[in-house]
C-alpha positions in Angstrom: 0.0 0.0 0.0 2.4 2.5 -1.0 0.7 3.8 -4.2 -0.6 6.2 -2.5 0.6 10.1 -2.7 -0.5 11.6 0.4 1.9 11.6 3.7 -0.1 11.1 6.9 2.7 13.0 8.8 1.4 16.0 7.2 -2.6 15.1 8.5 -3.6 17.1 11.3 -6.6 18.0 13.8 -8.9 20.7 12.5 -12.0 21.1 14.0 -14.8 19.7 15.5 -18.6 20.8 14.8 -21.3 21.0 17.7 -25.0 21.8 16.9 -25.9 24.9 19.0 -30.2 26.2 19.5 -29.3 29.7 19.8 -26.1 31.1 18.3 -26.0 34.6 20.4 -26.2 32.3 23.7 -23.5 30.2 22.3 -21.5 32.8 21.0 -21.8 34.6 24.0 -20.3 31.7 25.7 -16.9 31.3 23.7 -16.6 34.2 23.2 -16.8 36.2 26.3 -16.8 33.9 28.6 -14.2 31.3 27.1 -12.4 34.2 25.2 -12.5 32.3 22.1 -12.7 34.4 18.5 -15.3 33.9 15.9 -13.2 33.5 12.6 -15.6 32.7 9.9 -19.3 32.7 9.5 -20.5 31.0 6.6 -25.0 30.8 5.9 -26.3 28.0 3.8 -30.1 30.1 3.0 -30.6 26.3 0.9 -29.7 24.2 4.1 -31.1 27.2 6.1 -28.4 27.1 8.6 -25.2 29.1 9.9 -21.6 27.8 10.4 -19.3 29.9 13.2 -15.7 28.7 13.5 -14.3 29.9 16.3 -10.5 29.3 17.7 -7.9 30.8 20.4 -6.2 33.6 18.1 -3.2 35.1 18.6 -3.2 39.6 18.8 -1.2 39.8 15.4 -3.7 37.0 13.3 -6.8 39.1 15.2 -5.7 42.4 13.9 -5.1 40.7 10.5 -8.4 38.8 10.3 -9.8 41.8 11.2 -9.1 43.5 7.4 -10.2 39.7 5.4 -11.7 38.9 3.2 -14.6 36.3 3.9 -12.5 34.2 1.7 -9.4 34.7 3.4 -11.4 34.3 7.0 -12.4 30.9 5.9 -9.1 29.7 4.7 -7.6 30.6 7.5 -10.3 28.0 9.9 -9.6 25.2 7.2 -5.7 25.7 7.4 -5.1 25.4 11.7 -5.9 23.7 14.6 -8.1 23.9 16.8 -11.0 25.2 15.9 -14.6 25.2 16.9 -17.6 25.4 14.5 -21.1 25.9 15.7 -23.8 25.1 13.4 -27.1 26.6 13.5 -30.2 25.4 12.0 -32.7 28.3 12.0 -35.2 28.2 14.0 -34.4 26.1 16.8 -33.8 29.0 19.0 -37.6 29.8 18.8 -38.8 26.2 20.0 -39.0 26.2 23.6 -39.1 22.5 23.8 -36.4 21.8 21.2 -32.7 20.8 22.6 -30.1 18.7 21.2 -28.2 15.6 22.6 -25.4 16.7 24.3 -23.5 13.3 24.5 -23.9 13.3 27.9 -27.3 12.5 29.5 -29.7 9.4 28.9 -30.3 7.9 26.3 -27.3 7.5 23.8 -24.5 9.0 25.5 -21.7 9.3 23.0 -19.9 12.7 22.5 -18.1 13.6 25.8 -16.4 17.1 26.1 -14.0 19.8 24.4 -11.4 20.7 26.7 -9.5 24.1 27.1 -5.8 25.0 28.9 -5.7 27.6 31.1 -2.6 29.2 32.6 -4.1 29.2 36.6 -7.4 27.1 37.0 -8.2 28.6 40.2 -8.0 32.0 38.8 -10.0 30.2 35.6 -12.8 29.3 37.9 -13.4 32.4 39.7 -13.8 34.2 36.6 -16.2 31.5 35.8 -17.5 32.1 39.0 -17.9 35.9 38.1 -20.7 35.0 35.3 -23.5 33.8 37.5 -25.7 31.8 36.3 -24.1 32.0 32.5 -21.6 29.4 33.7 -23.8 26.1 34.3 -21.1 24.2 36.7 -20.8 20.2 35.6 -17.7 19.7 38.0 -16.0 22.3 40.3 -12.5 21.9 41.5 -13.5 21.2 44.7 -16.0 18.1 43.8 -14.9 14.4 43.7 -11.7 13.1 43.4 -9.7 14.8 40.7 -9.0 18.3 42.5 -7.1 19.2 39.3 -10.4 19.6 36.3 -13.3 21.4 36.6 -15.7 20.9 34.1 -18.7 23.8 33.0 -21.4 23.3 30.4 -22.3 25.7 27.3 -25.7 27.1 26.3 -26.6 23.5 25.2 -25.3 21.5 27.6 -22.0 20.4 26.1 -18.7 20.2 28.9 -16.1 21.6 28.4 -13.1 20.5 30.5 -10.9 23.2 32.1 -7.4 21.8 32.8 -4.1 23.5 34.1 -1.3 24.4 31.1 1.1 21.4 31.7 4.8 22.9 32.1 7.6 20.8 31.7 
């Protein structure tokens, strides 16, 4: 199996998609509260949905992606790590009784959690903290064994893991 001309050591991890009901409540929560930046925005009016990518940017490719292109915006999601897309199907946010499957909750669980670095997680979860009730709490330091992970859950219920930077 060597006919092929594609080198696997080039392959890596782009993004993964989650399926959000409202995208300001979502957006809200990457953004301000996860300090996450939105990318690229893409709407499908056939599909009658709307695609964020979001990702941890650095000040210089923020003041750049700033002056894009929509084009250039979306390139730069497809070509890097770590990235975040939220996909919106219209509508949902007006359905009261609508929610999706989070991965986590009876029946089917599947999908577990995203997971971010911080450089202090105490000083991570007080800012948490400092949201109220925009921070829905899965896991705080202080619960259960692992004193070293908290976990909090977005708009729609996904965790997301908040562990220490790892220095070597």
């Amino acid at each position: 199996m060597t006919d092929f001309k594609t080198d696997i050591k080039t392959y890596e991890f782009n993004h993964t998609m989650i399926r959000v009901k409202d995208p300001k409540e979502s957006l809200y929560f990457y953004e301000q509260i996860l300090g996450m930046k939105l990318i690229s925005t893409m709407e499908n009016e056939k599909g009658k949905f709307t695609l964020y990518f979001l990702a941890y940017v650095n000040a210089e490719d923020q003041a750049s992606l700033a002056t894009q292109s929509d084009d250039k915006r979306r390139a730069y999601a497809f070509n890097r790590p770590g990235v975040l897309e939220l996909t919106h199907n219209w509508g949902t946010e007006n359905d009261d009784g609508f929610k999706y499957a989070n991965g986590n909750s009876e029946p089917g669980r599947g999908f577990g959690h995203t997971a971010i670095i911080v450089d202090n997680i105490e000083e991570a979860c007080k800012r948490f903290e400092s949201f109220g009730d925009k921070v829905k709490w899965v896991k705080r330091l202080t619960d259960g064994n692992m004193k070293n992970i908290a976990f909090i859950a977005d708009p729609d219920g996904y965790w997301v893991e908040i562990l220490n930077r790892a220095f070597a």
